[in-house]
C-alpha positions as CSV (number, residue, x, y, z in Angstrom):
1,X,99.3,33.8,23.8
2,X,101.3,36.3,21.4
3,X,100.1,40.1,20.9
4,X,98.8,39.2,17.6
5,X,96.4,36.4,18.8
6,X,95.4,38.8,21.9
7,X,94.3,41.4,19.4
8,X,92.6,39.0,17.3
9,X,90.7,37.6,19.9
10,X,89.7,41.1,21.1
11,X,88.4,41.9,17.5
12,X,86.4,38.7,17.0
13,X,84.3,39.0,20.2
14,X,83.9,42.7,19.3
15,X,83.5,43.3,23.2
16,X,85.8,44.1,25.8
17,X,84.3,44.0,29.1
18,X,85.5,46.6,32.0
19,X,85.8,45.6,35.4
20,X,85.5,47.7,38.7
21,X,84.4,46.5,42.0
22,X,84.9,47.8,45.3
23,X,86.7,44.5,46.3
24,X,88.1,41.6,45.2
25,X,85.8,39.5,46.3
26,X,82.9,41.3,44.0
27,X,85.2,41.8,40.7
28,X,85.7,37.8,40.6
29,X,81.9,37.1,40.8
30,X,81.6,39.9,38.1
31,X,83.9,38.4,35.7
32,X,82.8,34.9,36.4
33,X,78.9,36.4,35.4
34,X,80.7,38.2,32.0
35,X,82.7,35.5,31.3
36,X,79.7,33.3,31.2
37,X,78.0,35.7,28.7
38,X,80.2,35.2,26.1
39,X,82.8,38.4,26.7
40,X,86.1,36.7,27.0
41,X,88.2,39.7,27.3
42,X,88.1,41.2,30.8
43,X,90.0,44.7,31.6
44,X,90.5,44.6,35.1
45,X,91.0,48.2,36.1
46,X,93.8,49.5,38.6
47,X,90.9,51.4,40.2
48,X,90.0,47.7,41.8
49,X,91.4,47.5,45.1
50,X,94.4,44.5,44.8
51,X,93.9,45.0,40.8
52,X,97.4,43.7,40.9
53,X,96.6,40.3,42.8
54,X,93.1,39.8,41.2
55,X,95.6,39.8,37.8
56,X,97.7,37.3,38.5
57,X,95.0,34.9,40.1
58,X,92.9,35.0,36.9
59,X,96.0,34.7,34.5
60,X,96.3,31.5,36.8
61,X,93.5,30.3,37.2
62,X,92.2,30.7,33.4
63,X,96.0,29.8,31.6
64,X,95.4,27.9,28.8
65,X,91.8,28.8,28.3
66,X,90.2,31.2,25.6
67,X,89.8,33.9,28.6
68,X,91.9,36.8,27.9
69,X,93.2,38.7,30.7
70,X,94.6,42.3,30.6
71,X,94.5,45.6,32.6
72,X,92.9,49.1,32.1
73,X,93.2,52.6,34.3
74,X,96.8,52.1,33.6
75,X,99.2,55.6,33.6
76,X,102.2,54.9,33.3
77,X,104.6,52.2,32.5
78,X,105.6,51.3,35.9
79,X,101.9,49.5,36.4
80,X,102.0,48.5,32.8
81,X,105.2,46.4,34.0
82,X,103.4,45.4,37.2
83,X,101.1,44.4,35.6
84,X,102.8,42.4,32.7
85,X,104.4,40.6,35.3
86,X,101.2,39.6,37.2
87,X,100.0,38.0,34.2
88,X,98.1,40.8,32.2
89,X,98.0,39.7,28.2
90,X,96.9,43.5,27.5
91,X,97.1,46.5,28.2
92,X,94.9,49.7,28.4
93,X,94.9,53.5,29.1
94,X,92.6,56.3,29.2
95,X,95.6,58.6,27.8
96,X,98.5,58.5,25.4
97,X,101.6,57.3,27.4
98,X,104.8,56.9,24.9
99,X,106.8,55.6,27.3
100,X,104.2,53.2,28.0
101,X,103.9,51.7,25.0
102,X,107.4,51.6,24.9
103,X,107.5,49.2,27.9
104,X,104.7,47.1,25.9
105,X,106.6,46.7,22.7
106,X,109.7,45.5,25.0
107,X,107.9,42.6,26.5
108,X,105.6,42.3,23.3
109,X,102.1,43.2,25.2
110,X,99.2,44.3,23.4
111,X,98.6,47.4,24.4
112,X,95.5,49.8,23.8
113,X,96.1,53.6,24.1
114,X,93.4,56.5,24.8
115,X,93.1,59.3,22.3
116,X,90.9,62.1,21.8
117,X,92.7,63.2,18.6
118,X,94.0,62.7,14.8
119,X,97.6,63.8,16.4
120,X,97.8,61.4,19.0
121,X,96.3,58.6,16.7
122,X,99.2,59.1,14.6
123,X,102.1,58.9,16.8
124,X,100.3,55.8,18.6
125,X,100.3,54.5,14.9
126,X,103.9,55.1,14.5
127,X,104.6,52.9,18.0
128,X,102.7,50.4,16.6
129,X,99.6,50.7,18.5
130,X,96.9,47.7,16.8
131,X,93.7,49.5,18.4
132,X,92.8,52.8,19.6
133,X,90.8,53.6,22.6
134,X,88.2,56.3,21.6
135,X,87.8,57.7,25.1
136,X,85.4,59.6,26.7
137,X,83.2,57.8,23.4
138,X,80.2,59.9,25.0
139,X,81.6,63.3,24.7
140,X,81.8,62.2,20.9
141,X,79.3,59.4,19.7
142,X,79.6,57.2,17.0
143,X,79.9,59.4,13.9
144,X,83.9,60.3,15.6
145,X,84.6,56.9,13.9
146,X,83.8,57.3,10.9
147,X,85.4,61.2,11.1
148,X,89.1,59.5,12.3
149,X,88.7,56.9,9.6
150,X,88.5,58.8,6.6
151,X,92.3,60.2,6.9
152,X,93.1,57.2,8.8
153,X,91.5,54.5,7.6
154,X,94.1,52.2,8.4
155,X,93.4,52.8,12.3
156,X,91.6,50.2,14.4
157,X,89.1,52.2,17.2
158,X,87.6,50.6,20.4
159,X,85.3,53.8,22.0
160,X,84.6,53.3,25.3
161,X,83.0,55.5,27.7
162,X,78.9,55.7,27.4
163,X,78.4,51.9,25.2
164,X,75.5,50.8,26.3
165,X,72.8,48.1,24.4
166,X,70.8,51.0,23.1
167,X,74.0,52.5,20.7
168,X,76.6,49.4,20.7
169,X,75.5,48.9,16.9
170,X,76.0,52.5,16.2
171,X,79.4,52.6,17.0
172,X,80.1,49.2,14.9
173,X,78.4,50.3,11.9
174,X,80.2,53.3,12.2
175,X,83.2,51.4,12.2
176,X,84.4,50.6,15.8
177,X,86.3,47.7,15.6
178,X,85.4,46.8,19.1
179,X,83.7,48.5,22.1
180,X,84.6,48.9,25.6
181,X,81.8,48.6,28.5
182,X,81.8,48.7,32.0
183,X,78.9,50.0,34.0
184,X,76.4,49.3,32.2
185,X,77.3,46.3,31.5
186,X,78.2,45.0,35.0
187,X,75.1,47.2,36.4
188,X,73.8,44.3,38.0
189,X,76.6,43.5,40.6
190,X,75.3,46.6,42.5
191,X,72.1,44.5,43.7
192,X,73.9,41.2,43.3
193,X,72.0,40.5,40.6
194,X,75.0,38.6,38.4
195,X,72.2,36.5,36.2
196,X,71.9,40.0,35.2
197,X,75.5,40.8,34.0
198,X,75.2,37.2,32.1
199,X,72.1,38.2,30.4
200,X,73.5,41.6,29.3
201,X,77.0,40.6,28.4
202,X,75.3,38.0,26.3
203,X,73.1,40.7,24.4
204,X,76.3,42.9,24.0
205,X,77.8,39.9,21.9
206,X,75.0,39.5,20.3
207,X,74.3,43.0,19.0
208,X,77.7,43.3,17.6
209,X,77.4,40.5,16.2
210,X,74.3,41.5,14.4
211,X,75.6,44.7,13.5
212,X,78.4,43.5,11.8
213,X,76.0,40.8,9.1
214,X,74.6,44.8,8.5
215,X,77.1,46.5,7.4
């Protein structure tokens, strides 16, 4: 799938879901249970032991389905090529890595960047960066958006960090063009309730969704 399909995939669900377990084992029956909710865009984080391996089975197992694959926790563009090569279709980061988006543009990845500010939107703008990770979104809330977008409006944001049910619509009617969620969304693995993680990844859909015919 090319980088500008991946990113319009990831803006039409509105919802990328992230993904840590303690083993391999518990992230496939995770992503199975979000998968099944309706989030087809799973971030499987290099926190995950065998991250690496879980990659590349998914990319296998799911190629040529609407599942998009990618990778989050990512530092540095060694593990963004790793990754690449494993299968990953996208690309995330808590920080602002230059030289790892420039290891994205070479193999033509989509690649999502962290920033906390108008100085590191911009020069992730001028690598050609199609979304912007708002993170931590909690030390910010959802009013940040609309702060970044008046100079910038052009810029795409996708906070993550704290997006939970309660505030998802917030953060889209304040102009996220996606969100990020992890534990609250995949809460339920913790008692192996993955019915759970269905039900809730369904909602999260749902909500955007909703927010979105309201603004």
């Amino acid at each position: 799938m090319k980088r500008s399909e991946i990113i319009k995939n990831i803006i039409d669900v509105g919802v990328v879901a992230v993904i840590r377990a303690e083993s391999k084992g518990e992230a496939i029956k995770i992503i199975e249970a979000v998968k099944n909710g309706g989030i087809k865009a799973l971030e499987i984080t290099m926190t995950v032991p065998g991250a690496i391996d879980i990659i590349k089975e998914l990319s296998e197992t799911y190629r040529g389905e609407d599942v998009i694959i990618g990778a989050g926790t990512v530092l540095d563009p060694e593990t963004a090529r790793a990754c690449i090569l494993a299968g990953a279709e996208f690309i995330v980061s808590p920080c602002l890595s230059i030289e790892t988006l420039k290891m994205c543009n070479r193999y033509g990845v989509a690649v999502i960047p962290g920033i906390m500010t108008v100085t590191e939107i911009v020069e992730a703008l001028e690598y050609g960066v199609e979304i912007l990770k708002v993170f931590p979104g909690n030390a910010y809330g959802p009013s940040i958006i609309s702060s970044f977008k008046a100079p910038l409006p052009q810029a795409n944001f996708m906070p993550t960090g704290g997006v939970n049910l309660e505030n998802v619509a917030e953060w889209i009617k304040a102009g996220a063009i996606a969100v990020g969620t992890g534990g609250d969304l995949t809460k339920g693995a913790k008692t192996g309730n993955y019915e759970e993680i269905t039900k809730v990844a369904a909602e999260f859909v749902e909500k955007v969704r909703e927010a979105r015919n309201n603004i």
